[in-house]
VMD Tcl script that builds the backbone (N, CA, C; Angstrom):
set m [mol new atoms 420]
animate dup $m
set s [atomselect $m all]
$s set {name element resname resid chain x y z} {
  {N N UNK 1 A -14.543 1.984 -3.757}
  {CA C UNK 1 A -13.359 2.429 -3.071}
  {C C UNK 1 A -13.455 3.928 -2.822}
  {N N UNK 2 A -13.161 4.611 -1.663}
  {CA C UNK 2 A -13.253 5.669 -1.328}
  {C C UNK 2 A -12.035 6.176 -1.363}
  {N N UNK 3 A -11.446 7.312 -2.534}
  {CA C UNK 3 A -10.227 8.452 -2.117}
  {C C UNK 3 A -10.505 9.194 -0.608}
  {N N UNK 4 A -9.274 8.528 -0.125}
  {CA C UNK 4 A -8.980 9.187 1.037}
  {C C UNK 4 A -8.917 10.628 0.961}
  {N N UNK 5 A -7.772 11.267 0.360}
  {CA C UNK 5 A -6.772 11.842 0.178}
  {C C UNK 5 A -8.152 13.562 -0.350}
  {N N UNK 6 A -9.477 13.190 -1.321}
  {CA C UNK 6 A -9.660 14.364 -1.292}
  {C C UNK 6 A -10.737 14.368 -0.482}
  {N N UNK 7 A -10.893 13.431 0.655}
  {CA C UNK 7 A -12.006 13.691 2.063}
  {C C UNK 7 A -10.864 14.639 2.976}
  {N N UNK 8 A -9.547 13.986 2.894}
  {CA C UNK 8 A -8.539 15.000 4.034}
  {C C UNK 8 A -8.619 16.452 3.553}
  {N N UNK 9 A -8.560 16.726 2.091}
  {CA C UNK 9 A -8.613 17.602 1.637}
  {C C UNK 9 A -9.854 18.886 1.914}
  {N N UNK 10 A -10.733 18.382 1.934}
  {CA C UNK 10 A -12.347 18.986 2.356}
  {C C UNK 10 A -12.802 19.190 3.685}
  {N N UNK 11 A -11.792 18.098 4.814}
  {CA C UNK 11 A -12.272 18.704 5.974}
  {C C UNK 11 A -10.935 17.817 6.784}
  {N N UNK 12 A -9.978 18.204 6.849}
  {CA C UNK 12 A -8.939 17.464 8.012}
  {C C UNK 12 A -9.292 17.276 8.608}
  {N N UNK 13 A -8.745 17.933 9.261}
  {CA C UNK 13 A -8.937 17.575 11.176}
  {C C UNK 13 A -10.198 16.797 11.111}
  {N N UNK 14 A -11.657 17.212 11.024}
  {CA C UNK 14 A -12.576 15.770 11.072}
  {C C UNK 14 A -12.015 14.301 10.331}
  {N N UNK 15 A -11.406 14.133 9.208}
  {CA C UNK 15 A -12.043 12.950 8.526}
  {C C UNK 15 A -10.334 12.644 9.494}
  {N N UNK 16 A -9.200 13.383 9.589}
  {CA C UNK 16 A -7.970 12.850 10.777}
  {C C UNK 16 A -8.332 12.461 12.226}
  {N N UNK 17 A -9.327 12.650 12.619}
  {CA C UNK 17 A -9.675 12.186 13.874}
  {C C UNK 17 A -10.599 11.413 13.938}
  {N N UNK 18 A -11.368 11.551 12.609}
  {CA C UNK 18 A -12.217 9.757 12.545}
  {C C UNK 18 A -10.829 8.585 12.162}
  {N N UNK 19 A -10.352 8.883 11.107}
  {CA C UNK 19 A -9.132 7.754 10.899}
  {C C UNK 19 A -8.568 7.563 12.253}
  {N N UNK 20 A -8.035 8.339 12.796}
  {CA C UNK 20 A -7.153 8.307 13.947}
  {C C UNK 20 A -8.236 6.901 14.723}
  {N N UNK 21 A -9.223 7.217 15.128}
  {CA C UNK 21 A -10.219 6.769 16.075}
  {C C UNK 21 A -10.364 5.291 15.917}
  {N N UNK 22 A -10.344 5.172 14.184}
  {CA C UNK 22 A -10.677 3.584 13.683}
  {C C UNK 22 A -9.448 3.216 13.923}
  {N N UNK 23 A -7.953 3.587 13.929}
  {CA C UNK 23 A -6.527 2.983 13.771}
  {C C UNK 23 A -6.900 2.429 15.345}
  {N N UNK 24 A -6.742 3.513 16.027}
  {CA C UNK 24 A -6.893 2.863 17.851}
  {C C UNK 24 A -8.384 1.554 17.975}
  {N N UNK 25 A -8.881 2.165 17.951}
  {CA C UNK 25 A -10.179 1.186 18.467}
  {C C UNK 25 A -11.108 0.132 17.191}
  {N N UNK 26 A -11.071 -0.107 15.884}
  {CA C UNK 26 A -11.474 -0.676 14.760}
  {C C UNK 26 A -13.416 -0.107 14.721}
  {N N UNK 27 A -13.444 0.530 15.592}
  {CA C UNK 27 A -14.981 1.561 15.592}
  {C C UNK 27 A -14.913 2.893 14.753}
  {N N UNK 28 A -16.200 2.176 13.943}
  {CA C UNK 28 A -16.386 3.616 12.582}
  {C C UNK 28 A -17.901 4.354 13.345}
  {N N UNK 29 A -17.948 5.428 13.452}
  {CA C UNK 29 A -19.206 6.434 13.922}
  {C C UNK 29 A -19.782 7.381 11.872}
  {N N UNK 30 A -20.811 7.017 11.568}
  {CA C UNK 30 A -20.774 7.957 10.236}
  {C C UNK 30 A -22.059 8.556 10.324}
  {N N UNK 31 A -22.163 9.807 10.243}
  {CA C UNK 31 A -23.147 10.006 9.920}
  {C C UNK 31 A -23.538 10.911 8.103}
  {N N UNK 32 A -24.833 10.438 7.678}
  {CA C UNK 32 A -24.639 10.790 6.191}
  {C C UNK 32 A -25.990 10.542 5.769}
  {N N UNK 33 A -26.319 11.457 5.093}
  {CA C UNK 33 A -27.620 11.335 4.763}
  {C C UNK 33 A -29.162 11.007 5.096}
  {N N UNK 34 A -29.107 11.509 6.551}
  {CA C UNK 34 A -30.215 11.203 7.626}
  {C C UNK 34 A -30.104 9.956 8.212}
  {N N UNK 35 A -28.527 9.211 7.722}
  {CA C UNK 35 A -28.889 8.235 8.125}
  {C C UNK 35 A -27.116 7.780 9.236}
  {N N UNK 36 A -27.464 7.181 10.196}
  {CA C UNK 36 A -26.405 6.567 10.871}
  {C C UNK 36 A -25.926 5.596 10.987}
  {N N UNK 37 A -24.474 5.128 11.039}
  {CA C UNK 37 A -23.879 4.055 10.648}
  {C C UNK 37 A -22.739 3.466 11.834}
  {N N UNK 38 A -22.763 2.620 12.448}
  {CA C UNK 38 A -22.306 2.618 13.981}
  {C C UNK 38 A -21.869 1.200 13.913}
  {N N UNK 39 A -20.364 1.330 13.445}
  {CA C UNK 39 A -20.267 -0.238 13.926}
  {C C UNK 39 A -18.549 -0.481 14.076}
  {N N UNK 40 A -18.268 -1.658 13.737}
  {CA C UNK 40 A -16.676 -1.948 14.230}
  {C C UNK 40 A -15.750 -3.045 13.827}
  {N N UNK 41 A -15.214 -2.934 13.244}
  {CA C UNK 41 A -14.199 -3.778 12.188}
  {C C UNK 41 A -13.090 -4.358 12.892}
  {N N UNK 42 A -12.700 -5.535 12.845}
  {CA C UNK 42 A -11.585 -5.725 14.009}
  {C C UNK 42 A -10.395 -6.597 12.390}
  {N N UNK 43 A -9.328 -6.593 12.922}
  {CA C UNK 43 A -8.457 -7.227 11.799}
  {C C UNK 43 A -7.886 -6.190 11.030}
  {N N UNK 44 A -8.785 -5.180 10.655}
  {CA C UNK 44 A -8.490 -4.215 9.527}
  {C C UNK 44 A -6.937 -3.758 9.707}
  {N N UNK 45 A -6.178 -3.678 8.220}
  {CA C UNK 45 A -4.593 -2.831 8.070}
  {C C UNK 45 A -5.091 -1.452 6.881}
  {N N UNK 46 A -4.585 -0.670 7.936}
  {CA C UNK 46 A -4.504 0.561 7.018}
  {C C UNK 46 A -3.479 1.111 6.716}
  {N N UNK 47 A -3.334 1.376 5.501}
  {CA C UNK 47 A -1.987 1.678 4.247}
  {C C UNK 47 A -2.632 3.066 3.994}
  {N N UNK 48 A -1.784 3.842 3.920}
  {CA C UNK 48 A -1.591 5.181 3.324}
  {C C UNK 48 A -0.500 5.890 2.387}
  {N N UNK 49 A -0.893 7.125 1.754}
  {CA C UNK 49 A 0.198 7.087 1.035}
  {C C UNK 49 A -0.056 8.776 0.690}
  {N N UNK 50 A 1.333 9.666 0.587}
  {CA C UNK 50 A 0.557 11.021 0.677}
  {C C UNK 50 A 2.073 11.353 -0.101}
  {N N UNK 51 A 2.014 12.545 -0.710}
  {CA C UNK 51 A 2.463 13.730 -1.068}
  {C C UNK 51 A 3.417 14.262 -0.253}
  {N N UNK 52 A 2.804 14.855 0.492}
  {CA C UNK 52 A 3.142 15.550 1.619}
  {C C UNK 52 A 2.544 15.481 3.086}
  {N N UNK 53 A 3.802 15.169 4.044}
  {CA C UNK 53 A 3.555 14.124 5.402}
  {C C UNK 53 A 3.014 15.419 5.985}
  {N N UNK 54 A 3.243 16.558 6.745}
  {CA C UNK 54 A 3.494 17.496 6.966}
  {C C UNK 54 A 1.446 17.792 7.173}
  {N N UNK 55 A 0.874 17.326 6.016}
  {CA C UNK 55 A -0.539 17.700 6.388}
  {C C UNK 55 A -1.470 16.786 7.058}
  {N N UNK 56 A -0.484 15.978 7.373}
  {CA C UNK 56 A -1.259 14.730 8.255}
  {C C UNK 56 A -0.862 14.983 9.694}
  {N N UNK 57 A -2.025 14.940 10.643}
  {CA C UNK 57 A -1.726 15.460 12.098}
  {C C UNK 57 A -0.698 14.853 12.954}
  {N N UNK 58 A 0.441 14.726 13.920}
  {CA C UNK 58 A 1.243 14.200 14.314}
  {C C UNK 58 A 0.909 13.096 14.993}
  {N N UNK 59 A 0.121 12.942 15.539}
  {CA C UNK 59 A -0.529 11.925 16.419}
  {C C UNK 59 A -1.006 10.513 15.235}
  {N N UNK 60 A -1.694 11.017 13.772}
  {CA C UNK 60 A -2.011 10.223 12.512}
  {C C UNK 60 A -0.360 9.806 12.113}
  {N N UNK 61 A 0.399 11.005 11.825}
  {CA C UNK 61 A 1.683 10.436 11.541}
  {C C UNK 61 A 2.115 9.386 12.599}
  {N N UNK 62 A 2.228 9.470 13.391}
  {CA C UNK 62 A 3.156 8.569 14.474}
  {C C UNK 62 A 2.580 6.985 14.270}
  {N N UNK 63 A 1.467 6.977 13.793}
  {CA C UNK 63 A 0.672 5.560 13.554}
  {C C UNK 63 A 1.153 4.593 12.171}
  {N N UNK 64 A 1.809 5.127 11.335}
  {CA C UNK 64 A 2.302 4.866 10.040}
  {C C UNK 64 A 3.663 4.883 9.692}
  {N N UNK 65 A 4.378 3.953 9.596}
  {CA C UNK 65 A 5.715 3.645 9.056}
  {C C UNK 65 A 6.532 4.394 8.028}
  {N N UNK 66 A 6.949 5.511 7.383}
  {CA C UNK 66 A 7.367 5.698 6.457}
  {C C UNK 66 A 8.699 5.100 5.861}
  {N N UNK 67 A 7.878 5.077 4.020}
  {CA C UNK 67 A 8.649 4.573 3.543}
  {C C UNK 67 A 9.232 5.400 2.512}
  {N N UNK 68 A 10.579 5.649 2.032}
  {CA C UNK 68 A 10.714 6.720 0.865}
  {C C UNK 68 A 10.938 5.557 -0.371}
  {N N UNK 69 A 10.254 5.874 -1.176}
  {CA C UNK 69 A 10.408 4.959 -2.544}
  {C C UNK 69 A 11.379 5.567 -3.575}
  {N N UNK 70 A 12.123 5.165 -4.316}
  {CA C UNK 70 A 13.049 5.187 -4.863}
  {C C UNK 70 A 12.631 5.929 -6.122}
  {N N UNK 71 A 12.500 6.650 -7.229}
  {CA C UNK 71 A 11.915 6.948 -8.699}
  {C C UNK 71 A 12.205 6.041 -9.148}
  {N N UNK 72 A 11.574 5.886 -10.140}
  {CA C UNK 72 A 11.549 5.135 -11.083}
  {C C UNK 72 A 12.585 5.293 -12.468}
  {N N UNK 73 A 12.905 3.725 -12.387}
  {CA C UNK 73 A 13.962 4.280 -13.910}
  {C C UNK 73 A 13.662 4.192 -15.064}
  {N N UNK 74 A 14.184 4.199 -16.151}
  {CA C UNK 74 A 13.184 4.689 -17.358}
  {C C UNK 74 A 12.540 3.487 -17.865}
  {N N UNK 75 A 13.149 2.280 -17.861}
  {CA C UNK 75 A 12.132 0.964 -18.049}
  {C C UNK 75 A 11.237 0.843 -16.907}
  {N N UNK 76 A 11.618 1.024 -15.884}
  {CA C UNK 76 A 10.134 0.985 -14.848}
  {C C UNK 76 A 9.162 1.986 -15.321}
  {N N UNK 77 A 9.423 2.900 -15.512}
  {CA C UNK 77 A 8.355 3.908 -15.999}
  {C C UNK 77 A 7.672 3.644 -17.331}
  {N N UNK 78 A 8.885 3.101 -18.217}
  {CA C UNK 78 A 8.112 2.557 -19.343}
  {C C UNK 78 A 6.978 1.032 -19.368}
  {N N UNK 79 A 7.281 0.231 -18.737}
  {CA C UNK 79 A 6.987 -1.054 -18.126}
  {C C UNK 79 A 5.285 -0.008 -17.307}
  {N N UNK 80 A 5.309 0.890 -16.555}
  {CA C UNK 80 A 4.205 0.942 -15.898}
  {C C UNK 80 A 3.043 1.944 -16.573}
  {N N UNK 81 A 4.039 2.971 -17.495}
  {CA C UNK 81 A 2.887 3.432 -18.656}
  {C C UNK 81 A 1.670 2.139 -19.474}
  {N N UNK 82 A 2.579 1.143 -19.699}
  {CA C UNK 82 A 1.940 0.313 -20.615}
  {C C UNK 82 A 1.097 -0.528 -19.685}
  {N N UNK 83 A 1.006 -0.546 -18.451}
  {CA C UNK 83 A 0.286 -1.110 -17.972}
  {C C UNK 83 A -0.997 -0.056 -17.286}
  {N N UNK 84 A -0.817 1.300 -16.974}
  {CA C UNK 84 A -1.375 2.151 -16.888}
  {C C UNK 84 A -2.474 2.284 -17.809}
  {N N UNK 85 A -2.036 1.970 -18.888}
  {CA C UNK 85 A -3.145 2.497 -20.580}
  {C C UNK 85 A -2.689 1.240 -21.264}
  {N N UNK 86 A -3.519 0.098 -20.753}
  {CA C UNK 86 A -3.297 -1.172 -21.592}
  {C C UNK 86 A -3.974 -1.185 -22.801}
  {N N UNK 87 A -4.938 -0.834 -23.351}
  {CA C UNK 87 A -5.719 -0.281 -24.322}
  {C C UNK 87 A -5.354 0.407 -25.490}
  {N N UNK 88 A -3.957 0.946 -25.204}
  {CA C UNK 88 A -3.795 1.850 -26.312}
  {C C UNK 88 A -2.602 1.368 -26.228}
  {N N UNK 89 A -2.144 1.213 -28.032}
  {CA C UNK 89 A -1.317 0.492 -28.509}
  {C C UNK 89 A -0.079 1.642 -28.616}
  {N N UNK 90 A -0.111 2.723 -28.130}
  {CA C UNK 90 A 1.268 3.592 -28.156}
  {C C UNK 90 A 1.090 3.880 -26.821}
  {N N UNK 91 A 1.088 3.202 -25.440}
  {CA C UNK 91 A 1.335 3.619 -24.714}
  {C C UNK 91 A 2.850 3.561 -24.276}
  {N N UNK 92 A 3.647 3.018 -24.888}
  {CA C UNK 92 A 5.390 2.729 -24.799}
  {C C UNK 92 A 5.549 4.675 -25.520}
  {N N UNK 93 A 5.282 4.827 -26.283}
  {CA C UNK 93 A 5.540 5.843 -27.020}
  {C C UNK 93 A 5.040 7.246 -25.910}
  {N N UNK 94 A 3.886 7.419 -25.651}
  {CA C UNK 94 A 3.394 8.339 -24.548}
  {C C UNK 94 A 4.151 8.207 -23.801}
  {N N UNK 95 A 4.409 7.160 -22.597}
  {CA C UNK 95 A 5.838 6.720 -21.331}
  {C C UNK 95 A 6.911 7.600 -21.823}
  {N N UNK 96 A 7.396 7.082 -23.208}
  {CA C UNK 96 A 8.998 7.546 -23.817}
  {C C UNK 96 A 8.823 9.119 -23.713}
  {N N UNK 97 A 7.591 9.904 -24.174}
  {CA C UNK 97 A 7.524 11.167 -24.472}
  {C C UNK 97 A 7.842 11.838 -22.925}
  {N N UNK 98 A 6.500 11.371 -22.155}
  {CA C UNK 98 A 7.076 11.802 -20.650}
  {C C UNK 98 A 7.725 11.884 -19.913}
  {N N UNK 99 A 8.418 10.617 -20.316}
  {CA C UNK 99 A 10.040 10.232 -19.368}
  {C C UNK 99 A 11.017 11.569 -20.074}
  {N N UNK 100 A 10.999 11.620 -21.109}
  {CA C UNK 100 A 12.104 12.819 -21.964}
  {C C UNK 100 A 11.706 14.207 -21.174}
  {N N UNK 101 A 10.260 14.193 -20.346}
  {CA C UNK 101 A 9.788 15.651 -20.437}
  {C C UNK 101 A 10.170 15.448 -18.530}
  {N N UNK 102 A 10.773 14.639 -17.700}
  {CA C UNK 102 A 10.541 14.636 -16.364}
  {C C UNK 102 A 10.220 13.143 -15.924}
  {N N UNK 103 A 9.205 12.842 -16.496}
  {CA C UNK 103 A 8.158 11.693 -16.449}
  {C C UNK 103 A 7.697 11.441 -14.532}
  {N N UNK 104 A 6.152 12.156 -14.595}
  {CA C UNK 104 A 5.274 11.756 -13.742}
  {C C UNK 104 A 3.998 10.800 -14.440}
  {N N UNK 105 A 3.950 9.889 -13.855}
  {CA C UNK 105 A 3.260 9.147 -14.470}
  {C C UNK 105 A 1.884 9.122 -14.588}
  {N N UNK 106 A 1.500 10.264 -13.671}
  {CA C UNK 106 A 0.109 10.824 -13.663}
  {C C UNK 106 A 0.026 11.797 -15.280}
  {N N UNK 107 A 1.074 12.335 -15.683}
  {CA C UNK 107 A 0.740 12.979 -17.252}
  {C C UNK 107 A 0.807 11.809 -18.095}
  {N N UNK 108 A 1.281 10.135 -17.749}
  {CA C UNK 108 A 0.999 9.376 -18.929}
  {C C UNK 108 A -0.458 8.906 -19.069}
  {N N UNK 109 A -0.920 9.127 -17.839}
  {CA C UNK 109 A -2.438 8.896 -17.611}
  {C C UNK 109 A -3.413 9.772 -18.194}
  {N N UNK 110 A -3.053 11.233 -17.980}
  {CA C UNK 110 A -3.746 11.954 -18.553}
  {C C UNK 110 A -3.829 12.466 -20.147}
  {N N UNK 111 A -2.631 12.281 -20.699}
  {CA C UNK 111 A -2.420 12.253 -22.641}
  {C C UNK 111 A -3.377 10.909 -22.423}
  {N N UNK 112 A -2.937 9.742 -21.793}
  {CA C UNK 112 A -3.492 8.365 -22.350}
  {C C UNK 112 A -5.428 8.772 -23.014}
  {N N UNK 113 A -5.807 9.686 -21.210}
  {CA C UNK 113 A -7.207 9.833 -21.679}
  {C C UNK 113 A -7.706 10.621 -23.288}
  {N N UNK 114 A -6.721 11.760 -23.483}
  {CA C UNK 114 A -6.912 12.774 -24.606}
  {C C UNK 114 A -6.673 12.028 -25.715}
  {N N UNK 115 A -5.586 11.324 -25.609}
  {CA C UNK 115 A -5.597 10.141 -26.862}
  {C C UNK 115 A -6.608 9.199 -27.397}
  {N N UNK 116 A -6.897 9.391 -29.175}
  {CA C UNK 116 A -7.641 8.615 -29.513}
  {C C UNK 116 A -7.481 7.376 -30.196}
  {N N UNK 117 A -7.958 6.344 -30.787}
  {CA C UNK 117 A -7.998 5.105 -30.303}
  {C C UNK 117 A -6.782 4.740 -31.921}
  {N N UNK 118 A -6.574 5.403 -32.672}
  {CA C UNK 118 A -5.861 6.071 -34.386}
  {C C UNK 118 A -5.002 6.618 -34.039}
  {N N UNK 119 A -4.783 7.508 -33.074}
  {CA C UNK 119 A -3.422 8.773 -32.817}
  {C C UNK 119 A -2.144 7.702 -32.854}
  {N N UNK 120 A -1.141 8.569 -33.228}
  {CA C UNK 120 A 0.320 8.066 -33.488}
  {C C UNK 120 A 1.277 9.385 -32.347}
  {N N UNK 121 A 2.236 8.458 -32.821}
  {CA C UNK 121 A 3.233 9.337 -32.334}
  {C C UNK 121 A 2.905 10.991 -32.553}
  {N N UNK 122 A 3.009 11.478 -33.733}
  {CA C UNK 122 A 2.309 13.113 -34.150}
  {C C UNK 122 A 1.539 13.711 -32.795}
  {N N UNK 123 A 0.612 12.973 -33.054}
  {CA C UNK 123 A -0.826 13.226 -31.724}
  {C C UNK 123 A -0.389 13.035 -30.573}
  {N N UNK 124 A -0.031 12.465 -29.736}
  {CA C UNK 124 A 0.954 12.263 -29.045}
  {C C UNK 124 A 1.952 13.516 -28.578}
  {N N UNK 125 A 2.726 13.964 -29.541}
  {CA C UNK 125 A 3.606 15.390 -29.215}
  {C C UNK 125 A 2.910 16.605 -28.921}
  {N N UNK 126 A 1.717 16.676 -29.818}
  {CA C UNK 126 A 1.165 17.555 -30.083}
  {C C UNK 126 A 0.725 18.248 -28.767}
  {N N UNK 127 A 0.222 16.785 -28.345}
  {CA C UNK 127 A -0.841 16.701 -26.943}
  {C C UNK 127 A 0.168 17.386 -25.621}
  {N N UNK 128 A 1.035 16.574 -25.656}
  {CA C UNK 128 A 2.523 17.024 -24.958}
  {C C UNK 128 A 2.997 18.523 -25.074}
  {N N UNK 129 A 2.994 18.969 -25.756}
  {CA C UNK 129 A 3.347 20.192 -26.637}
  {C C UNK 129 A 1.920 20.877 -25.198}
  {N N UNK 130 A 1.057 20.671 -26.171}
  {CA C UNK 130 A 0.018 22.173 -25.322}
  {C C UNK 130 A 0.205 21.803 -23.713}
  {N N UNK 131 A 0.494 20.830 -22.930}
  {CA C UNK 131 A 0.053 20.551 -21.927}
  {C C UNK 131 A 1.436 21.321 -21.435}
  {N N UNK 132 A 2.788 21.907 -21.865}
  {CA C UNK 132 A 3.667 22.143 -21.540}
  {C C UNK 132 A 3.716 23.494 -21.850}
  {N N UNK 133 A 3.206 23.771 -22.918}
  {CA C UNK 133 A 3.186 25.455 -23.154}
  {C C UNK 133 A 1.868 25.826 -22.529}
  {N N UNK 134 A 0.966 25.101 -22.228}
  {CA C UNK 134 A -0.350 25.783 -21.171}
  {C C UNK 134 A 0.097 25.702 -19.552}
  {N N UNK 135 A 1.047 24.558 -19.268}
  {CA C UNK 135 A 1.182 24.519 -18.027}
  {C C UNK 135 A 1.122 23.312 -17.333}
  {N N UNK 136 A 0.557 22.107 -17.725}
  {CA C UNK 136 A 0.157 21.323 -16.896}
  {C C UNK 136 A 1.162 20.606 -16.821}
  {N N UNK 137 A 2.068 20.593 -17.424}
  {CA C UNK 137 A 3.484 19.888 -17.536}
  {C C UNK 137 A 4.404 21.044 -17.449}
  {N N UNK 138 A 5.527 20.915 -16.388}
  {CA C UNK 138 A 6.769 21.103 -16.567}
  {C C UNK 138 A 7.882 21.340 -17.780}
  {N N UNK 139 A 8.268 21.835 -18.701}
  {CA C UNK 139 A 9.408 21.497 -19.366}
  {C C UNK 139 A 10.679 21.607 -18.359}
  {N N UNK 140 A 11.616 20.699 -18.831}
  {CA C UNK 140 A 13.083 20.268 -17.958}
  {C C UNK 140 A 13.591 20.532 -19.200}
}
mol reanalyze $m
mol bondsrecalc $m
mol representation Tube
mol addrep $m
């Protein structure tokens, strides 16, 4: 699977006017590694999903439906931590910590990784703790 999102990042306007090109006509042009790739997909649905609309070219915007999604409430968020970090048996506990701190569910992902396979609740705060007094988290 290819991230879109950090090819737009590295070169817009090109990788927005190849997308653009495949939405109209289902023809991909690539070139990459001495080597060329020339062909054409018919059927294909393309789903997107961004941050911020504003860096997508108007002509790319006009091709895509927006939808505003609702946040999440604190059992949805808790419900999707634990499915996020199925592996680790305090992931209800990480969710609970984040949700108290804002809760983006990209920081339950990232404690999930720093967390080890023994950590408790303690480890857990701790982790929370530096990521908020270094920065990477918000305090509310």
């Amino acid at each position: 699977m290819i991230r879109y999102g950090a090819i737009i990042r590295h070169n817009p306007k090109q990788f927005q006017d190849k997308l653009l090109n495949f939405i109209e006509s289902g023809h991909i042009k690539v070139d990459q590694m001495r080597k060329q790739y020339d062909f054409r997909i018919t059927g294909a649905k393309v789903f997107a999903a961004c941050n911020e609309i504003t860096t997508l070219s108007r002509p790319l915007q006009s091709r895509f439906r927006r939808l505003y999604l609702p946040s999440y409430t604190e059992e949805q968020f808790l419900e999707v931590s634990v499915k996020v970090l199925p592996k680790l048996k305090i992931a209800h506990v990480i969710g609970k910590a984040v949700w108290d701190q804002g809760g983006d569910i990209r920081d339950v992902i990232s404690i999930g990784k720093l967390v080890r396979k023994n950590d408790g609740p303690e480890e857990v705060e701790q982790i929370l703790s530096t990521m908020i007094k270094y920065g990477e988290i918000k305090e509310h």
